[in-house]
C-alpha positions as CSV (number, residue, x, y, z in Angstrom):
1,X,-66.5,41.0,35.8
2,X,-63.3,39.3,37.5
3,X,-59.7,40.1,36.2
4,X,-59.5,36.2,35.2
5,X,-62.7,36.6,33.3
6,X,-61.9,39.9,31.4
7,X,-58.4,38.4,30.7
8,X,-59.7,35.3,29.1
9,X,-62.3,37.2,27.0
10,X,-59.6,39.5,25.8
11,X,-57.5,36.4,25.3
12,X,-60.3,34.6,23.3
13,X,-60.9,37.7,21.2
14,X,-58.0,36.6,19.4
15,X,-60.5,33.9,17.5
16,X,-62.7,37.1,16.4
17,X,-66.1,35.9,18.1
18,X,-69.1,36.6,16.5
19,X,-70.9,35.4,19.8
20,X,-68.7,34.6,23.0
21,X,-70.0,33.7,26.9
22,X,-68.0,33.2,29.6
23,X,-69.8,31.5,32.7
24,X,-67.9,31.3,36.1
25,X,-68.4,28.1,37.5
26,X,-66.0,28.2,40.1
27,X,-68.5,27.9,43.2
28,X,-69.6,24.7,41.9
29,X,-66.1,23.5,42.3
30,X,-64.3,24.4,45.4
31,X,-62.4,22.5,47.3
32,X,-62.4,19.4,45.1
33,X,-59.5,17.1,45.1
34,X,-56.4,18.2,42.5
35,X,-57.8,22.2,42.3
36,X,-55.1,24.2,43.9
37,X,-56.8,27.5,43.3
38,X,-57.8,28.5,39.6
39,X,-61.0,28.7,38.2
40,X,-63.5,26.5,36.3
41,X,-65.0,28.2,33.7
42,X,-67.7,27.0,30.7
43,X,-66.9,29.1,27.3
44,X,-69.3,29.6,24.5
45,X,-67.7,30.8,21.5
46,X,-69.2,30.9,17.9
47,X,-65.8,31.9,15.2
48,X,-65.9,31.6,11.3
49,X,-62.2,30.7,12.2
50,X,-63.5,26.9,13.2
51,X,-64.6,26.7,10.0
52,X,-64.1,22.7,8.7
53,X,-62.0,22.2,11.5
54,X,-62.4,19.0,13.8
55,X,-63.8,19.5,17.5
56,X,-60.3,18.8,18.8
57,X,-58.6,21.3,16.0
58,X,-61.5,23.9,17.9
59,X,-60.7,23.2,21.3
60,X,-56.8,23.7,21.0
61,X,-57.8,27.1,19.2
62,X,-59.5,28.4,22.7
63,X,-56.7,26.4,24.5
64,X,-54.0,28.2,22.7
65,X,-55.6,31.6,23.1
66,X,-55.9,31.0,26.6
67,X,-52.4,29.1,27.5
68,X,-51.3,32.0,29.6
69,X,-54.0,32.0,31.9
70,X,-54.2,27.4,32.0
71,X,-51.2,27.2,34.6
72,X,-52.5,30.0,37.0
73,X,-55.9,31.3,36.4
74,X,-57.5,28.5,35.0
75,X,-57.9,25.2,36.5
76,X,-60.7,23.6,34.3
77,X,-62.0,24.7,31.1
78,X,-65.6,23.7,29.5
79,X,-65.5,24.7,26.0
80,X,-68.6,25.2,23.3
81,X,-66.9,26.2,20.1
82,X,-69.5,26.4,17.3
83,X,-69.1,28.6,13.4
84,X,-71.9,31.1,12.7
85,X,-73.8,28.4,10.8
86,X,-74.0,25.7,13.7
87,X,-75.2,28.3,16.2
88,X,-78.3,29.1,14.3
């Protein structure tokens, strides 16, 4: 596992996952326009703390979690965030 990946999985564990997958999809990405080095990653995370929240409400959850790594190691971030009862 890379540094940027175990980073952001400690970062996300702030959410308490019952169920998170990290996928490095970085290869499929280089050296398109505007990336000026960080990663591109696809996150599936199932948390009871999305619970009757809005997707948007979900995706600034991960985003938050993960704002130290969005201006260095991060340049694009896919993000599947699901509670325990939407995953089944």
């Amino acid at each position: 596992m890379t540094d940027t990946l175990s980073r952001l999985k400690q970062a996300l564990n702030a959410l308490e996952p019952s169920y998170l997958d990290i996928q490095d999809d970085s290869a499929l990405h280089a050296g398109h326009a505007g990336n000026t080095g960080g990663g591109h990653y696809t996150v599936t995370i199932v948390s009871e703390q999305f619970s009757g929240l809005a997707l948007i409400k979900r995706h600034r959850l991960v985003y938050e979690a993960a704002k130290s790594l969005m201006n260095t190691d991060i340049h694009a971030l896919s993000i599947r965030a699901r509670t325990l009862d939407e995953s089944k």
